[in-house]
C-alpha positions in Angstrom: 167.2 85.2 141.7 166.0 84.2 145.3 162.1 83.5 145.5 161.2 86.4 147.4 162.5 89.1 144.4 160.3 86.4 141.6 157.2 87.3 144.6 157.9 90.4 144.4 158.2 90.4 140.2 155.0 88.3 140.3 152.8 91.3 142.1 154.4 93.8 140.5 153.1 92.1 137.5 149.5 91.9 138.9 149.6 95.7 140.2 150.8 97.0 136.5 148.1 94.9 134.8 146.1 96.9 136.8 147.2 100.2 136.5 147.6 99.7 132.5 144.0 98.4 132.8 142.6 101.1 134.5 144.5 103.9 132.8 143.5 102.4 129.5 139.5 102.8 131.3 140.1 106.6 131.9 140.9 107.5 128.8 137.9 105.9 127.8 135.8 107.8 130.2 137.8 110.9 129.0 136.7 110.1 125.2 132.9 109.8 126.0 131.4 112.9 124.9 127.7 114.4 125.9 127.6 115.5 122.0 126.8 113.0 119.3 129.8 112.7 116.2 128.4 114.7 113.8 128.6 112.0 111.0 126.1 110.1 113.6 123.9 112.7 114.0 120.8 111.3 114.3 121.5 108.0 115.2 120.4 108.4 118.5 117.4 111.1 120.0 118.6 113.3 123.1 117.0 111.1 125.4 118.1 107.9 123.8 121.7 109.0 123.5 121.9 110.0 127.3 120.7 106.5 128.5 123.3 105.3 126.1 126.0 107.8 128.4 124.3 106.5 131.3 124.9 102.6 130.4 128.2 103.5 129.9 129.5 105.3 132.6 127.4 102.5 134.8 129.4 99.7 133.1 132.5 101.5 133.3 132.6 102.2 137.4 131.1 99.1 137.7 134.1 97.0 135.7 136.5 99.5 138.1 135.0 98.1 141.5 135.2 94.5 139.8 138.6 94.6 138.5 139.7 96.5 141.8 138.5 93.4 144.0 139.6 91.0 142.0 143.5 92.8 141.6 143.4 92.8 145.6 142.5 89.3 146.4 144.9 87.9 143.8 147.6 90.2 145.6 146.4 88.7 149.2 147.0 85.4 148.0 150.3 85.7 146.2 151.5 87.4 149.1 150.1 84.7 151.8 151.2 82.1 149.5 148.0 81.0 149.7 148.3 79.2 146.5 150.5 76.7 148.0 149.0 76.0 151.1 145.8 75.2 149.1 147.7 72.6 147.2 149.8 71.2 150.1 145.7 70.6 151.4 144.9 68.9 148.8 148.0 66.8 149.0 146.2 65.4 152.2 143.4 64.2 150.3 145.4 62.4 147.3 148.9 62.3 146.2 148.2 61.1 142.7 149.4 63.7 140.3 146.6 64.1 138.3 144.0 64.2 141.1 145.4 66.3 143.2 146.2 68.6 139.7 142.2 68.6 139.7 141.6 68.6 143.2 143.4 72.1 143.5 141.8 74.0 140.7 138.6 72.9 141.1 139.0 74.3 144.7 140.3 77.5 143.4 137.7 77.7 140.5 134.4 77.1 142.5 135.7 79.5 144.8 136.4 82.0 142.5 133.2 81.8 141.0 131.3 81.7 144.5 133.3 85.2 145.1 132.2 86.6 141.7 128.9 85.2 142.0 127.7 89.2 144.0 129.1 90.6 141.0 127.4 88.9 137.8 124.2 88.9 139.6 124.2 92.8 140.1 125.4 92.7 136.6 122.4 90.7 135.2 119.7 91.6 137.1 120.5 95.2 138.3 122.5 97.3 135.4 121.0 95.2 132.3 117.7 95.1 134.2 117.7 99.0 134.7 118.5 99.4 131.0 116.2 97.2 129.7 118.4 94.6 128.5 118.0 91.2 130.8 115.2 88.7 130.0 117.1 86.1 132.4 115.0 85.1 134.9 116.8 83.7 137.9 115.9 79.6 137.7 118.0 80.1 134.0 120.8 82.2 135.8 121.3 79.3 138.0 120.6 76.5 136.0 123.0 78.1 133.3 125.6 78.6 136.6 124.8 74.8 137.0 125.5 73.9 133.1 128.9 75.7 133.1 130.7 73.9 136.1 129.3 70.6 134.7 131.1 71.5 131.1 134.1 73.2 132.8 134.1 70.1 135.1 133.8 67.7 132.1 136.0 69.2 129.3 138.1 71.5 131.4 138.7 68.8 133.8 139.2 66.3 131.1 141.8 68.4 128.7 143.9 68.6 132.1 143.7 65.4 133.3 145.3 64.7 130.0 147.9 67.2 130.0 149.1 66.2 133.4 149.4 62.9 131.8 151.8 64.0 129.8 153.5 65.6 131.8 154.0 62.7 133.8 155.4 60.8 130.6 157.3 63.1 129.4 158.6 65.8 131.9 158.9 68.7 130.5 159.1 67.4 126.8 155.3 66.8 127.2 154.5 70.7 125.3 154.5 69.7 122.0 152.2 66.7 122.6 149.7 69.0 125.3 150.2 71.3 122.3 148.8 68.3 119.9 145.8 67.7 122.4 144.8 71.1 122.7 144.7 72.5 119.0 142.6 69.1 118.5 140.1 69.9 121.2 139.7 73.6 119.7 139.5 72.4 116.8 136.3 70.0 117.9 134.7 72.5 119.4 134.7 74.5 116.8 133.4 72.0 114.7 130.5 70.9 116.7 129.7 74.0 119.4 126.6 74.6 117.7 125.3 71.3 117.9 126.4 69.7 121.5 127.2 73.0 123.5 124.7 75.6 122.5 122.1 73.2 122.8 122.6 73.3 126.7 121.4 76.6 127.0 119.7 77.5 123.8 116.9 76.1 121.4 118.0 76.2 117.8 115.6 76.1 115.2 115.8 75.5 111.6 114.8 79.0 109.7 111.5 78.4 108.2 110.6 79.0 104.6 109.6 82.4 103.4 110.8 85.8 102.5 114.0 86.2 104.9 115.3 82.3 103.9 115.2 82.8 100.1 116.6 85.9 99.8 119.4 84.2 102.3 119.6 81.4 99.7 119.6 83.7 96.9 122.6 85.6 98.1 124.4 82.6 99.3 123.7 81.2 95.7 125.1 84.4 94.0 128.3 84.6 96.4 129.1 80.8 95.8 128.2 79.7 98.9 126.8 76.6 99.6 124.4 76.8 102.6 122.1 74.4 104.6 122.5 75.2 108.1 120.4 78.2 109.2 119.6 78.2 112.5 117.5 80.9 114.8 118.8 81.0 118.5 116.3 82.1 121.0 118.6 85.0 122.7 115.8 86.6 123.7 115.7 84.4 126.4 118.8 86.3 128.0 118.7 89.3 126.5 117.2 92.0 124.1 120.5 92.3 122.7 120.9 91.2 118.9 123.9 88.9 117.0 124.6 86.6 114.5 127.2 84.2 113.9 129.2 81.4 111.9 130.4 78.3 113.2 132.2 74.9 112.0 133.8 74.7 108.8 133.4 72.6 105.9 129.9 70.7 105.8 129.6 71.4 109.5 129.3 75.2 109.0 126.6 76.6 110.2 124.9 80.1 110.2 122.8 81.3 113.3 120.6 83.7 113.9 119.4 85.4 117.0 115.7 85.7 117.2 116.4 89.7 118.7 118.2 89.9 115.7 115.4 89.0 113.0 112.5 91.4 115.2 114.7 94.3 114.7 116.2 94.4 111.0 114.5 94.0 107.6 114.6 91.4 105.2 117.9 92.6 103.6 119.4 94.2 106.4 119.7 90.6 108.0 121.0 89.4 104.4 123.6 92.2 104.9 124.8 91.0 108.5 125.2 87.5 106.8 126.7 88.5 103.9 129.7 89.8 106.4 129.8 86.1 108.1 130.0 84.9 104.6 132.4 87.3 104.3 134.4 85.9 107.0 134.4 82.3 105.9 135.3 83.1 102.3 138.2 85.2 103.2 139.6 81.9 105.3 139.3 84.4 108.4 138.3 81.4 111.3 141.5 79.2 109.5 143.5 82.2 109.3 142.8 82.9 113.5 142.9 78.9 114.4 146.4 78.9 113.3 147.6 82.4 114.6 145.9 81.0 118.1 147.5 77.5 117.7 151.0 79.3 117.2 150.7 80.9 120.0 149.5 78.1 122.3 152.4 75.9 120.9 155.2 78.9 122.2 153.1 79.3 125.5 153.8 75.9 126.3 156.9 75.6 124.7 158.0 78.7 127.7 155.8 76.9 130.6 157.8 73.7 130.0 161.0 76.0 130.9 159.6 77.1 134.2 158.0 73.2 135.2 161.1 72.5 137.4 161.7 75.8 138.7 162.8 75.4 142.9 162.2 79.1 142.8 159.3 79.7 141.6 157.9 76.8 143.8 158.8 78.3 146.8 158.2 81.7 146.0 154.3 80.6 145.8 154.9 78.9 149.1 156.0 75.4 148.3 159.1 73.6 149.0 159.0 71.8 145.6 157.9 72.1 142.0 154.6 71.2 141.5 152.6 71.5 137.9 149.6 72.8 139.0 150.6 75.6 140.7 153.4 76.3 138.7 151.0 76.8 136.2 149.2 79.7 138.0 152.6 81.5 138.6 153.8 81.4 134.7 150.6 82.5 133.9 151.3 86.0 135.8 154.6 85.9 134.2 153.5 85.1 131.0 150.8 88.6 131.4 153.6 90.9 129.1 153.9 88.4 126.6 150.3 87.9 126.5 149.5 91.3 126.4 151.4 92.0 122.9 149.7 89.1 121.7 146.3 90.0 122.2 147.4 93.2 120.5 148.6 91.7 117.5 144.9 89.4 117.5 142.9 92.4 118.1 144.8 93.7 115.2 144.2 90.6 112.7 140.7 91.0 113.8 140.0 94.8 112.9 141.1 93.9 109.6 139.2 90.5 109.2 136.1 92.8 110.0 137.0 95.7 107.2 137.2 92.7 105.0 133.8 91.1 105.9 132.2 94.3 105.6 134.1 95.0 101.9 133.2 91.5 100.7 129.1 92.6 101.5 129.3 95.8 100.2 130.7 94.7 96.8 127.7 93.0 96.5 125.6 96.0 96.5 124.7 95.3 100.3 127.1 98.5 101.9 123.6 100.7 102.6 121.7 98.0 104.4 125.0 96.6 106.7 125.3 99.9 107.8 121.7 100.5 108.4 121.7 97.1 110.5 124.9 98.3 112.0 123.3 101.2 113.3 120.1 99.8 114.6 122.4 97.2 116.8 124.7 99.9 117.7 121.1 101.9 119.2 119.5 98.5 120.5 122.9 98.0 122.5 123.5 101.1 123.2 127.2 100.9 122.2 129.7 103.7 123.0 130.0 105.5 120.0 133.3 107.9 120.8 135.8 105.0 122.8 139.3 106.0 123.2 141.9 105.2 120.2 144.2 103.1 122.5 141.3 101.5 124.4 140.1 100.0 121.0 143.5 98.7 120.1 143.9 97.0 123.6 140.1 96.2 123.9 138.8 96.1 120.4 138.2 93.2 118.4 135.8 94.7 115.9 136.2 98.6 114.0 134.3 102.0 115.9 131.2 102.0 114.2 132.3 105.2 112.8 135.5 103.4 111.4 133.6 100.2 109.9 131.1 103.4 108.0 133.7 105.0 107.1 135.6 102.4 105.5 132.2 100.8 103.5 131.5 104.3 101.9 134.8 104.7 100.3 133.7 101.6 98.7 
């Protein structure tokens, strides 16, 4: 195959992404109905409902013009081979493997996020502003902007340096020990997010004693559920929007709660929500995922150490020899098909994690309240209530809101 038909494959690639992406987005639009699901009605009040059509259709032409731009310039510099002239740049500046490795993507990446800068700040502070949804004032949108390069910059930059060591060492053997770095670095950061990452941008506070904490403790008690770690997150800094999660595992687990989140549900609504992230944790769902996701990080590797030395793919990204890093950028196109199943297989495991959460709180006598607080999220979010069948199977990590009702009353 000469390295003009692999360009060719390569934006091919990019433009069906696109079109699959964007077809997927119609048949969304085409779902959303004016007229509430009966089996919601009354979920939402006329008026209430149509600023929930209005969010939606906003969000939706919005993530068009977003994806549009972004499918066009990454077509512009496939085709220029800009890619490789960036890197023979940076070649200029140092010839040492790893630095010029980090020299070219973190060209690429602060560039990238200077062009999508327009874009998240229209997102922010003009759609979730209009809705009523952004508390982000702009000295946190920046300093936040600030906080991720220096952690992309520092673990990102850190995790590759390491790779590239590797592959340095051991040519393209070096997958199955990237593969040993990388499902240890997930693994740490999912051990301890909560305590060095989140604290970056959030304040976490221990949940103070009352009402809401001993019936937590109670329930926790009765499921045979240890539980120390109960947090409140202040997300009402950012947002109105409300959440809850479960991090770490073992004596690093950790439950947290978002203060947007306790103003909006009662007492055992919020036990309900937590009972589901017990749920999750008791079921082995965040093991079960970790090693789903590890497998497929080891093939992924495993297939980019086959293209590493590929003359063609080199030049058809405009170079003259193989180089890692932008090798790298061209499997990843590649890889898109592969990828694409997979994330349909996760979204998958996931659906059915979440019918499991949801069946492990309602045999507990909690199935009323998590749908109550599933509801009043659903409202405070404004969350599409109708999406498309195949968009939620692409898209979808979590059940319809119908579907997750549903499926707790036949319990």
């Amino acid at each position: 195959m000469s390295s003009t038909t692999l360009l060719i494959i390569i934006v091919a690639i990019v433009i069906a992404e696109y079109l699959l992406s964007e077809w997927l987005s119609y048949r969304n639009r085409k779902a959303a109905t004016p007229q509430m699901p009966p089996q919601l009605e009354g979920l939402y009040d006329a008026d209430k409902y149509a600023k929930q059509q209005s969010y939606f259709r906003t969000n939706n032409r919005f993530s068009l013009i977003t994806s549009t731009f972004t499918t066009i310039l990454m077509i512009a510099l496939l085709s220029t081979q800009i890619f490789g002239g960036v890197y023979n740049y940076c070649l200029t500046i140092t010839t040492n493997t790893i630095g010029v490795t980090l020299l070219f993507f973190g060209v690429l990446f602060l560039s990238y996020g200077i062009l999508m800068l327009p874009f998240e700040i229209y997102d922010t502070f003009v759609i979730e502003e209009r809705f009523g949804f952004n508390k982000t004032t702009p000295k946190t949108f920046i300093t936040d902007k600030l906080k991720s390069i220096m952690i992309a910059a520092i673990l990102g930059g850190g995790l590759l340096s390491l790779i590239v060591w590797l592959y340095t060492l051991l040519e393209t053997n070096f997958w199955w020990a990237a593969f040993l770095v990388s499902i240890s670095v997930s693994l740490l950061m999912n051990l301890f997010y909560s305590q060095i990452i989140v604290p970056l941008f959030n304040k976490q506070t221990p949940l103070q004693e009352g009402e809401l904490r001993d019936e937590i403790e109670k329930f926790a008690e009765k499921a045979g559920f240890e539980i120390t770690n109960i947090y409140v997150i202040d997300g009402s800094k950012r947002s109105t929007k409300a959440n809850a999660y479960f991090s770490g595992m073992g004596k690093k687990k950790r439950i947290v709660l978002f203060d947007t989140l306790i103003d909006e549900l009662t007492t055992q609504e919020i036990v309900a929500v937590l009972a589901h992230e017990i749920g999750h944790y008791k079921k082995r769902h965040t093991l079960k995922n970790f090693i789903i996701a590890g497998f497929a990080m080891l093939v992924q590797l495993y297939v980019l150490s086959l293209t590493l030395t590929s003359n063609t793919m080199a030049e058809a990204m405009g170079l003259m020899h193989p180089a890692f890093a932008v090798s790298v950028i061209a499997f990843g196109i590649l890889y898109t098909p592969i990828d694409l199943l997979t994330g349909l297989f996760m979204h998958s495991i996931s659906r059915k994690a979440e019918y499991e959460a949801d069946n492990f709180a309602a045999k507990y006598g909690l199935g009323e309240d998590l749908i109550s607080a599933l509801k009043k999220i659903s409202v405070k979010s404004l969350s599409n209530l109708t999406p498309d069948k195949l968009y939620v199977k692409f898209h979808y990590s979590h059940p319809t809101l119908l579907q997750r009702i549903k499926a707790i009353k036949k319990d």
